[in-house]
C-alpha positions as CSV (number, residue, x, y, z in Angstrom):
1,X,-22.1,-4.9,-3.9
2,X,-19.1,-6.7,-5.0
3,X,-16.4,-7.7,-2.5
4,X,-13.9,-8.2,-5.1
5,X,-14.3,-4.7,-6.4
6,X,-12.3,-3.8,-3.0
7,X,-9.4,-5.6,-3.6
8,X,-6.6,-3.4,-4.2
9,X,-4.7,-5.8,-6.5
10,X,-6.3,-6.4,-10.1
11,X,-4.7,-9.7,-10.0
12,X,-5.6,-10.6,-6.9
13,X,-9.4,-10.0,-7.6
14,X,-9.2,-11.6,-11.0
15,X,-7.5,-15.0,-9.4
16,X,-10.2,-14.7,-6.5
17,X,-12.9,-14.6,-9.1
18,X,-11.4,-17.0,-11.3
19,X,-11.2,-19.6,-8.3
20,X,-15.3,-18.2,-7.2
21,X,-13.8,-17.2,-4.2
22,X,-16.3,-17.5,-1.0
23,X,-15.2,-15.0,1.3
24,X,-16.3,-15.0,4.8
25,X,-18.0,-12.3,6.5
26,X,-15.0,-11.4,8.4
27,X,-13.2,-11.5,5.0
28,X,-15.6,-9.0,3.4
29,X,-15.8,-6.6,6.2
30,X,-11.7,-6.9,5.8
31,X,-11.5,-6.1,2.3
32,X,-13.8,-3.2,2.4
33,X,-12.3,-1.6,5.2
34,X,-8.5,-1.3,4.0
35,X,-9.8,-0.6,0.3
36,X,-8.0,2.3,-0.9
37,X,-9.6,2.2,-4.5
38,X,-13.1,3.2,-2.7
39,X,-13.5,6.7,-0.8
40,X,-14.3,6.8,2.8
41,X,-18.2,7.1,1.6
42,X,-18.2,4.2,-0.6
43,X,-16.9,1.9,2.1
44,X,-19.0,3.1,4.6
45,X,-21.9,2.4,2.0
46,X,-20.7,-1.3,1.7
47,X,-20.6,-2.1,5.6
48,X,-23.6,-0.6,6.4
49,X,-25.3,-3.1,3.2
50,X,-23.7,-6.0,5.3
51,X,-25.2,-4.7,8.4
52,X,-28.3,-4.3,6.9
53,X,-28.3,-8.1,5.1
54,X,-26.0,-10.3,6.8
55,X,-26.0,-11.9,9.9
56,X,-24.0,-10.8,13.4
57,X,-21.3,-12.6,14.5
58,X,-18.8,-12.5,17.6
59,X,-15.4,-11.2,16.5
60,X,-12.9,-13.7,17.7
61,X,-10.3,-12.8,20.2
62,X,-6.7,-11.8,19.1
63,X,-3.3,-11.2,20.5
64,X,-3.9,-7.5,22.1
65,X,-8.2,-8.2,22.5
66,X,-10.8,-10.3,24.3
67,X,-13.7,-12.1,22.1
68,X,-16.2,-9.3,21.8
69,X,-20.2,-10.5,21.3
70,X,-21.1,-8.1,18.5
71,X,-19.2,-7.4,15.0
72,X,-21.7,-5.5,13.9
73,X,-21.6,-3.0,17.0
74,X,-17.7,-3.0,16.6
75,X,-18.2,-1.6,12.5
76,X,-20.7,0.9,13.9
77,X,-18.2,2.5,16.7
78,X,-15.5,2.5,13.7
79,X,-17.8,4.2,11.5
80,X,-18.6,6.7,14.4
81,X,-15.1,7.3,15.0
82,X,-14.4,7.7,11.4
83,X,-17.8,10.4,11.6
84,X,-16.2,12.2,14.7
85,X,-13.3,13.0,12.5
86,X,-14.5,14.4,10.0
87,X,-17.0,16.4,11.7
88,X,-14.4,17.8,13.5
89,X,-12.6,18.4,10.0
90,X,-15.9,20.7,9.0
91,X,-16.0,22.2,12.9
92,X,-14.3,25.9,11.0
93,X,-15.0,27.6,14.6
94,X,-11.5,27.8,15.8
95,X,-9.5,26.2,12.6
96,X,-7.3,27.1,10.1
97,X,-7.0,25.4,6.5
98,X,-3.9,24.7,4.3
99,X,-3.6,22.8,1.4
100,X,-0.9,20.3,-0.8
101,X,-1.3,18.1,-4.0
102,X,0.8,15.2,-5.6
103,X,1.0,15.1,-9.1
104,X,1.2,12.0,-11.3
105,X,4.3,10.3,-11.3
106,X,5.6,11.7,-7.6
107,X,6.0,9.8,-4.8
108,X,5.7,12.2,-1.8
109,X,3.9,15.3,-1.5
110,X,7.2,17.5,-3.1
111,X,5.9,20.8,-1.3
112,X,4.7,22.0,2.0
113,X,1.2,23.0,2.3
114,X,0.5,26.1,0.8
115,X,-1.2,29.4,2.6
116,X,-3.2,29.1,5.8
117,X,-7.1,30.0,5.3
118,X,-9.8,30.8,7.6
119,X,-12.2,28.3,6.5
120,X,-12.4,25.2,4.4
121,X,-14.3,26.9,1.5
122,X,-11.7,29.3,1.4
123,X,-8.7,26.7,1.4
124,X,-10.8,24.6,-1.5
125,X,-11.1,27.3,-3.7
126,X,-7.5,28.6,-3.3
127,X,-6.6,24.8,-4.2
128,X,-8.6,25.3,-7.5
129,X,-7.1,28.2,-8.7
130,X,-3.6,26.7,-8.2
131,X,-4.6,23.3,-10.2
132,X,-6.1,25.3,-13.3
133,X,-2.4,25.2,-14.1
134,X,-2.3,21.6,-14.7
135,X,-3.6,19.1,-17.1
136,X,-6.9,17.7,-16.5
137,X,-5.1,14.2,-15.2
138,X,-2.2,15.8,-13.6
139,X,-2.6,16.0,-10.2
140,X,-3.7,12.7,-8.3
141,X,-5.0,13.8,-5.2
142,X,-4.8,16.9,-2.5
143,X,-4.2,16.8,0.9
144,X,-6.4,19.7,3.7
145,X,-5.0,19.7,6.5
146,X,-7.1,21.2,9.3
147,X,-5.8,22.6,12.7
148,X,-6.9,23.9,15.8
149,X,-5.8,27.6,16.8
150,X,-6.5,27.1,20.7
151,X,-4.8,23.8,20.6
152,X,-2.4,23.5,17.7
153,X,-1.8,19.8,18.6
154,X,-4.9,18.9,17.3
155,X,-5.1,18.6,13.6
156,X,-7.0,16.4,10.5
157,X,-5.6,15.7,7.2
158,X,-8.0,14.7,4.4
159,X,-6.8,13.4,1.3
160,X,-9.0,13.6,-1.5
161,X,-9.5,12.0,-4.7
162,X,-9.8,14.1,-7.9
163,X,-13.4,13.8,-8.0
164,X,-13.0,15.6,-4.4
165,X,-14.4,12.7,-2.0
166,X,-12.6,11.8,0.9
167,X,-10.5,9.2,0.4
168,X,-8.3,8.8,3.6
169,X,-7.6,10.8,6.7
170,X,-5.7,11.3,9.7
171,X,-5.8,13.0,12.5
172,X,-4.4,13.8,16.0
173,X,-5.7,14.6,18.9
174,X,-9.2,14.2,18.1
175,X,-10.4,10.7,19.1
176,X,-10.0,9.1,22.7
177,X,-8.5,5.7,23.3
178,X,-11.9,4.3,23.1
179,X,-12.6,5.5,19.2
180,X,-8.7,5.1,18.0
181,X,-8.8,1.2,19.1
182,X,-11.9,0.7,17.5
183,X,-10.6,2.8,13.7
184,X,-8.4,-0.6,14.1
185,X,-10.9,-3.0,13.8
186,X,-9.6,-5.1,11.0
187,X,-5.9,-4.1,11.5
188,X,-5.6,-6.9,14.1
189,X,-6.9,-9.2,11.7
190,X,-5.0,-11.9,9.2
191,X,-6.1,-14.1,6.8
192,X,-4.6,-16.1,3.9
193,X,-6.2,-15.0,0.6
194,X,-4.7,-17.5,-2.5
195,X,-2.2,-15.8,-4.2
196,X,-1.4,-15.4,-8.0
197,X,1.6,-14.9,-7.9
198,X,4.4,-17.9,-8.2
199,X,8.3,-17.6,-7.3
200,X,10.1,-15.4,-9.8
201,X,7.1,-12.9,-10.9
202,X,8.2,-9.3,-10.8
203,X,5.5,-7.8,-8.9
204,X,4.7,-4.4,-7.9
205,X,3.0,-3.1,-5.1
206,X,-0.4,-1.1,-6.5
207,X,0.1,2.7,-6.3
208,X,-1.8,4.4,-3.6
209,X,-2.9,7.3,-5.6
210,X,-0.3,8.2,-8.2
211,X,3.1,7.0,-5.9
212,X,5.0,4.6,-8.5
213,X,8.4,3.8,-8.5
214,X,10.9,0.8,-8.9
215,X,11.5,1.0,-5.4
216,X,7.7,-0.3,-5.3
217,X,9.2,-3.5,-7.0
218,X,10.5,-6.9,-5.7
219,X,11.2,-10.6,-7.1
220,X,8.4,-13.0,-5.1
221,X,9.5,-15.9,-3.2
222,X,7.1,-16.9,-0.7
223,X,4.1,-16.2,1.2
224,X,3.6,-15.9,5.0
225,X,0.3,-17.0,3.9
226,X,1.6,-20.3,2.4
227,X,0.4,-23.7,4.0
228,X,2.8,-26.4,3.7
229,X,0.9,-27.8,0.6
230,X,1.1,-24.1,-1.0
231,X,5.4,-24.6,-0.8
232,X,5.2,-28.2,-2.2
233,X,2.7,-27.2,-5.3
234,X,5.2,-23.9,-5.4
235,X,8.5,-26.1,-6.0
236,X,9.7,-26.4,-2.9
237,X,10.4,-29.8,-0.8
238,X,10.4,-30.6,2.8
239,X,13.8,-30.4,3.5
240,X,12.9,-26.9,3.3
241,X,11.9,-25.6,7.1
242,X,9.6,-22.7,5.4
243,X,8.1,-26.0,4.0
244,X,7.7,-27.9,6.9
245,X,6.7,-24.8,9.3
246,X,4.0,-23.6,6.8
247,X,0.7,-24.8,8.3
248,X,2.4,-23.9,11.7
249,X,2.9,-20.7,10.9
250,X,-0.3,-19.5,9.4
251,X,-2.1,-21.3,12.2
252,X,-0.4,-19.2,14.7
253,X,-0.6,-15.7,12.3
254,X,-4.6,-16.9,12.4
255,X,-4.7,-16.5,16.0
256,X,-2.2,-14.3,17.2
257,X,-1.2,-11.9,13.7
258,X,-2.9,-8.8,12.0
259,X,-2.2,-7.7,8.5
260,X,1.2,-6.6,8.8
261,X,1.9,-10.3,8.9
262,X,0.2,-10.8,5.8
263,X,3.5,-10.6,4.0
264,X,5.1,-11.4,0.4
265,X,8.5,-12.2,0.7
266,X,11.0,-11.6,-1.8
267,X,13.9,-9.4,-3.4
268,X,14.3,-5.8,-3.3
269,X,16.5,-4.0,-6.1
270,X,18.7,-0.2,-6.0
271,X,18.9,1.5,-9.1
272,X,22.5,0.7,-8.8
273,X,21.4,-3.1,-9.0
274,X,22.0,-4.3,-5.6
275,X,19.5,-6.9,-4.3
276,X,18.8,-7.6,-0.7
277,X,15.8,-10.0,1.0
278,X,12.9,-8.4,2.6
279,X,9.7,-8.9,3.6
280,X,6.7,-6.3,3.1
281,X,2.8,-6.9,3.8
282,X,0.0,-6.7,2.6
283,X,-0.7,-9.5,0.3
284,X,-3.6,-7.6,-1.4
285,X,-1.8,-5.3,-2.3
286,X,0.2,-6.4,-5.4
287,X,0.3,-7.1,-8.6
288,X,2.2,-8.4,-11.7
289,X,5.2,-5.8,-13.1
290,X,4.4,-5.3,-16.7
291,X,6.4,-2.3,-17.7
292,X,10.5,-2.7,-18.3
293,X,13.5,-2.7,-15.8
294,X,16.5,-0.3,-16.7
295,X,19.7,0.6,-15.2
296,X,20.7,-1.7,-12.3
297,X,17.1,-2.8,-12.0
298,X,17.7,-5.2,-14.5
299,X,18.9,-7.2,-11.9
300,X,15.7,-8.3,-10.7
301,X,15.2,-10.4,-14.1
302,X,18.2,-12.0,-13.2
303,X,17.2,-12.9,-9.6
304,X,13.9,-14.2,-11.2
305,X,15.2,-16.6,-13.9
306,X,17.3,-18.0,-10.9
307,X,14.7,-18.4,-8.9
308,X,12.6,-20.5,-11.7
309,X,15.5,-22.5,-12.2
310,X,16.5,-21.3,-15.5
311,X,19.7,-20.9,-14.2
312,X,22.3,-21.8,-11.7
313,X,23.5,-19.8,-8.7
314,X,26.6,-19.5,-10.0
315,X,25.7,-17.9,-13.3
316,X,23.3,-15.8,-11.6
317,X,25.9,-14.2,-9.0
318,X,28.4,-13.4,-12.6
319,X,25.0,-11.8,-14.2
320,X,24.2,-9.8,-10.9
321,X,28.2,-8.0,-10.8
322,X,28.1,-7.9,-14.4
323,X,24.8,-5.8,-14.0
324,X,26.3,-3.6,-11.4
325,X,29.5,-2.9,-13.2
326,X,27.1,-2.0,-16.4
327,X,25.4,0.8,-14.2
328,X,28.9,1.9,-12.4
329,X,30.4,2.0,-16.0
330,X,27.6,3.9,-17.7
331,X,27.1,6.6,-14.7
332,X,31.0,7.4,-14.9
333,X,30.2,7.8,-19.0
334,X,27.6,10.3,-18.4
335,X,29.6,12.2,-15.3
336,X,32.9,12.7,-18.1
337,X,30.4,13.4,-20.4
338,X,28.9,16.6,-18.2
339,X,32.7,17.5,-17.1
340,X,33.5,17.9,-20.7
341,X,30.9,20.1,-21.4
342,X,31.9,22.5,-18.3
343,X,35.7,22.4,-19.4
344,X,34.2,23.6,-23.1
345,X,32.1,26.8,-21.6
346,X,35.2,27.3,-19.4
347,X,36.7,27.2,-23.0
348,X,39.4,24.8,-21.7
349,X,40.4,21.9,-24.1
């Protein structure tokens, strides 16, 4: 087994592996578990190998738990749950079946699920008729979504990958408080994996089966997973107060966060080409931007040659309007361009 395999960023992995990364058995278990290149099988697979090889550890205490003596005993009860879904999933006495796909290139499921069928065989095969009518690479991944007809407030949503394992689910009303805290096992975990990725890299967040889109995009800055020493060998100088709070900071996210506080920081960019600072987690999740900005995204090249100091502020704010005015400009060109063609089929001059 191969941790790094897990890693949803390419670059990520490749920068562990470059660096012979040791990861931790906390780490490992991490990785696995909030894979979303591996199906539901193949991560089970993978935890049950470190149960079966490693050695048990306590899993230290966090901000909403107590230490607890055994991880391993913790992975087990998450596996359960995870089993307890989907066996309920595959329970067809009193549910009904319905079915959605996304297709390469969407970023939401773009219809509402489709028929409702008696059973999951049914629902399957109705699924395969419909995708006959795509190319072999076309759709991404379908959604069943099971639910119960004496308790329509209990449901489970599959997704599968095209090779038709499971590769994620949710579900409602199906697990007690007992099995839903432990499917969050390694959600109340945080840990500062080294990073690429330097201020000014276009980076994009990895697609979660087939959802791409510049809105996926930002400019890096920073890392909440930066220690003071990560700022300094990143350009920055003490003066700075992310600087000086660094090793604070991820001393206190290494207690008290979980992996929404694993966060890049950076700039976001509208197709218009207006830029605004956020923050979005997880760090694992990225990678470099190869492909090319248009329209208003443009912008983001400028926001990253300012922040590698290839140019001034100054410059950069003219570069940003002039960007934005481009986009304004060119979408009034095309809107004259369609009113002209009405006035001609109106046969107005």
């Amino acid at each position: 087994m191969d941790v790094f395999d897990f890693i949803n960023s390419r670059d990520v992995a490749q920068h562990l592996r470059d660096l012979d990364y040791k990861f931790s058995l906390l780490e490992k278990c991490f990785v696995i578990s909030r894979s979303y290149k591996a199906t539901i099988k193949q991560k089970q697979m993978a935890l049950k190998q470190i149960l079966a090889t490693e050695q048990d550890q306590p899993v230290p205490a966090r901000r909403w738990t107590k230490q607890l003596p055994s991880l391993f005993e913790q992975i087990q009860k998450m596996m359960d749950a995870q089993n307890k879904v989907l066996q309920r999933f595959y329970d067809q006495a009193d549910g009904v079946y319905m079915f959605r796909y996304l297709c390469k290139g969407d970023q939401s499921f773009c219809e509402d699920y489709k028929g409702v069928y008696p059973c999951f065989d049914k629902c399957l095969d109705a699924f395969k008729k419909q995708a006959k009518q795509f190319g072999p690479d076309e759709i991404v991944c379908y959604e069943i979504k099971m639910q119960s007809l004496h308790n329509p407030d209990v449901t489970v949503k599959l997704l599968f990958a095209p090779d038709d394992e499971v590769a994620d689910f949710d579900s409602t009303g199906v697990l007690d408080e007992e099995d839903t805290n432990a499917l969050c096992l390694f959600e109340q975990m945080w840990f500062a994996f080294p990073l690429p990725f330097k201020p000014g890299d276009i980076i994009q967040r990895v697609p979660y089966y087939g959802r791409e889109g510049c809105e996926n995009l930002l400019v890096f800055e920073s890392a909440s997973t930066w220690t003071t020493a990560d700022y300094i060998a990143n350009g920055y100088t003490t003066k700075d107060k992310r600087c000086l709070g660094g090793d604070k900071l991820c001393q206190h996210f290494a207690q008290y966060g979980d992996d929404s506080d694993m966060n890049v920081c950076g700039y976001f960019c509208s197709e218009d080409g207006t830029i605004w600072h956020e923050v979005t987690f997880c760090t694992l999740d990225f990678e470099f931007f190869k492909g090319e900005l248009k329209n208003g995204y443009r912008n983001m090249k400028v926001v990253s040659e300012f922040l590698r100091g290839k140019i001034a502020l100054d410059d950069m704010l003219k570069l940003h309007e002039h960007v934005k005015h481009q986009f304004v400009a060119n979408d009034e060109k095309r809107y004259i361009h369609l009113l002209d063609d009405y006035l001609q089929k109106l046969g107005i001059d």
